[in-house]
N, C-alpha and C positions, 0 to 999 in steps of 0.2 A: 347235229353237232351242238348246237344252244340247248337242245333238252338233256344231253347226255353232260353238257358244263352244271347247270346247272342241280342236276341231278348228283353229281360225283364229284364239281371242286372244290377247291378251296372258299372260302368265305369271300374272299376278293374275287374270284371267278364266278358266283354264282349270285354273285353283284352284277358284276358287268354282264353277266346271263340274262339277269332280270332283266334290265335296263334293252338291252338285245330283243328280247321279247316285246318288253313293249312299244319299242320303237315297230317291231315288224306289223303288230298288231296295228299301231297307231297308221305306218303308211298303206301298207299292202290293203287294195280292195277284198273284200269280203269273199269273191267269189275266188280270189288265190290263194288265199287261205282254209279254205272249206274244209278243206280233206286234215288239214291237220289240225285244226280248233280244236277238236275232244281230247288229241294228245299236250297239247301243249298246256291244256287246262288242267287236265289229272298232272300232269309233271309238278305243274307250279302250287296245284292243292296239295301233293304231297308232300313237299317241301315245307312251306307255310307255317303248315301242322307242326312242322320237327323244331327242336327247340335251336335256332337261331339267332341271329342279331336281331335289333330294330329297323335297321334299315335296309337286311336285306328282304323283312317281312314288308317293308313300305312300297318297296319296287315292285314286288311281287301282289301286291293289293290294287298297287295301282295299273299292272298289268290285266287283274284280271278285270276290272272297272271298264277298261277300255274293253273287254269282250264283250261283255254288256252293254255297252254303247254302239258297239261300232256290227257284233255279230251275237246279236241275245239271240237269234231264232237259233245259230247254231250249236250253243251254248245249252239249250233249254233243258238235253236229256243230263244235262251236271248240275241243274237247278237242286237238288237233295245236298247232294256233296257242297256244294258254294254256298247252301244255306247252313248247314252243321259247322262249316268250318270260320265264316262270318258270325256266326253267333258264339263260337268256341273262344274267337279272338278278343272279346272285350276279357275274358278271366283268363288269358296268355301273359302269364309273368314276365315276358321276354317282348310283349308290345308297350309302346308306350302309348302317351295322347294324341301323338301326330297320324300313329297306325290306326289306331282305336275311331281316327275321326273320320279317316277312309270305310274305313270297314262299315261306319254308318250310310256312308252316300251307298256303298257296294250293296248294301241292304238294302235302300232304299228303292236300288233298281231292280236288284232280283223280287221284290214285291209287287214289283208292276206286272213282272212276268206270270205271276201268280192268280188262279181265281179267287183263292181265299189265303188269307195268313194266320190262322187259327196256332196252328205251331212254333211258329217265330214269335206271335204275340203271347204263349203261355210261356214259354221259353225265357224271352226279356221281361216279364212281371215275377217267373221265378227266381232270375238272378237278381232283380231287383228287391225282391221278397228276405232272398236267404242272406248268407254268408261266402257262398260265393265266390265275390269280387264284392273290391274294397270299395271305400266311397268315391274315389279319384275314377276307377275304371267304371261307378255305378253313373258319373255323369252323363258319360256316351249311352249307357243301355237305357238311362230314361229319356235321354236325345231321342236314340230311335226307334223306343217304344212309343214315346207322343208320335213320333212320325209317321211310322208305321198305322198308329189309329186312325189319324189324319186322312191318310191314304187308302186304307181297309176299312176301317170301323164300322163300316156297313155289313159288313159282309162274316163278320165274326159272331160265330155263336153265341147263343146269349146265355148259355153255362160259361162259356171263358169269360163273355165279357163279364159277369158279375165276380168273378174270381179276379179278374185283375180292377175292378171299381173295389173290392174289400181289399188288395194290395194298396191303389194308391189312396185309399180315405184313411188307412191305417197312416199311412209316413204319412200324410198331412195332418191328423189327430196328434200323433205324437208328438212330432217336430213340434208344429205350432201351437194348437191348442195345449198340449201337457206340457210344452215349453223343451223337451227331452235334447231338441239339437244333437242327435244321434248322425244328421247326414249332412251333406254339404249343403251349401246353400244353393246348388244349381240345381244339385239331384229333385230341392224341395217346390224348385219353380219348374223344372220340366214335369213334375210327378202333377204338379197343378194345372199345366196346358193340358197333359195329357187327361187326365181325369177331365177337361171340360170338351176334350175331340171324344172321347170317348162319352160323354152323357148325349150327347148332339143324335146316338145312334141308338138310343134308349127305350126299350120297348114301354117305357110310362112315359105318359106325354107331360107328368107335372116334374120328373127328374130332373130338366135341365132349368126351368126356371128355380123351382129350389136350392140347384145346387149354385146357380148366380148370383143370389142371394146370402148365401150358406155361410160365408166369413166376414160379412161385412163390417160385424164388431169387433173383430180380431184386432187387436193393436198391430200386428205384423203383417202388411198389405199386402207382400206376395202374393202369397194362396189366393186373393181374391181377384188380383188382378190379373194372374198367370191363367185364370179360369175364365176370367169374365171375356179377355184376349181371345182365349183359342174358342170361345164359343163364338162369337165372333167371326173370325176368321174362317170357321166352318161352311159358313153359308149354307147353313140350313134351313129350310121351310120354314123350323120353329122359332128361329129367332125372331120374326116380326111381334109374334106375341109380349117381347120382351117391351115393347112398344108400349103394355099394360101396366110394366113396374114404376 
């Protein structure tokens, strides 16, 4: 009955749908839900996709979050699907910033599930690259492209990774160094964590020291401190060497 609401009512009905779902999700153990987890998942991705409200795409993000928390193993053969359609939502003209902030944590968790994220990360450095999404919706995709590195960055090949280190040295070249202020100001400190999670996993052992160094004369502190941060926070091997500068 809640997938067929959902599925076919009205915009207030497939509200109260959403909300329905995730309450079910939220109480019912794992092991009473089994049998219907894949249906209820496909219901709510298709839906999502279609062009809706904000807030009935929020219930529904936030339904599926709770799959991920509460039933990832059952979930895992819709990992493709939940990945296409979480990374679709940051350039969804019908999400705003409150959906968009979900859909980052909902990333975050399908990442875990994963052994590599070589495709979400080429994915979020190209929305971040093009024209895409705007600079408002580009804040979330460099949120959780640094988080995604953070998370992965080990484990990403090291053709992507040099494709998404010449994405983000570019917007920090421009922005800063040429002065161009082309993006926000958050897109230009999350493109700076991320540029410093991602040197941390650098097949050159003198990459990350360099790049710690790399804006110190910059009048504009960001960049260097948004770097020097997440190298930092890293907790990598290399950072003791840092102990030299």
């Amino acid at each position: 009955m809640i997938q067929n609401s959902i599925m076919h009512g009205s915009i207030k009905i497939r509200v109260d749908s959403a909300y329905c779902f995730k309450y079910l999700i939220d109480f019912a153990s794992p092991a009473a839900i089994k049998t219907e987890v894949i249906k209820i998942c496909g219901a709510l991705i298709r839906v999502v996709n279609d062009k809706f409200t904000p807030d009935l795409k929020l219930q529904i993000f936030l339904s599926l979050r709770l799959m991920l928390v509460k039933a990832a193993a059952m979930v895992r053969a819709m990992v493709a699907q939940l990945q296409t359609t979480f990374l679709k939502a940051f350039a969804d003209q019908q999400s705003n910033e409150t959906v968009r902030q979900v859909v980052v944590e909902n990333l975050l968790l399908l990442v875990k599930m994963t052994a590599k994220a070589d495709p979400i990360v080429k994915d979020l450095a190209g929305q971040l690259d093009g024209d895409k999404v705007d600079g408002e919706q580009k804040v979330q995709v460099s949120q959780a492209l640094a988080l995604v590195l953070r998370e992965k960055g080990k484990a990403v090949q090291e053709a992507i990774s040099k494709q998404v280190y010449q994405v983000l040295t570019g917007i920090v070249e421009e922005n800063i160094v040429e002065g161009k202020q082309n993006l926000n100001d958050k897109v230009i400190v999350n493109a700076s964590i991320a540029l410093g999670f991602l040197s941390a996993y650098s097949s050159n052992p003198t990459e990350m020291r360099d790049l710690f160094l790399a804006y110190d004369d910059e009048r504009d502190y960001r960049v260097s401190l948004g770097i020097k941060l997440s190298i930092l926070m890293n907790g990598s091997d290399k950072i003791p060497k840092l102990a030299e500068l």
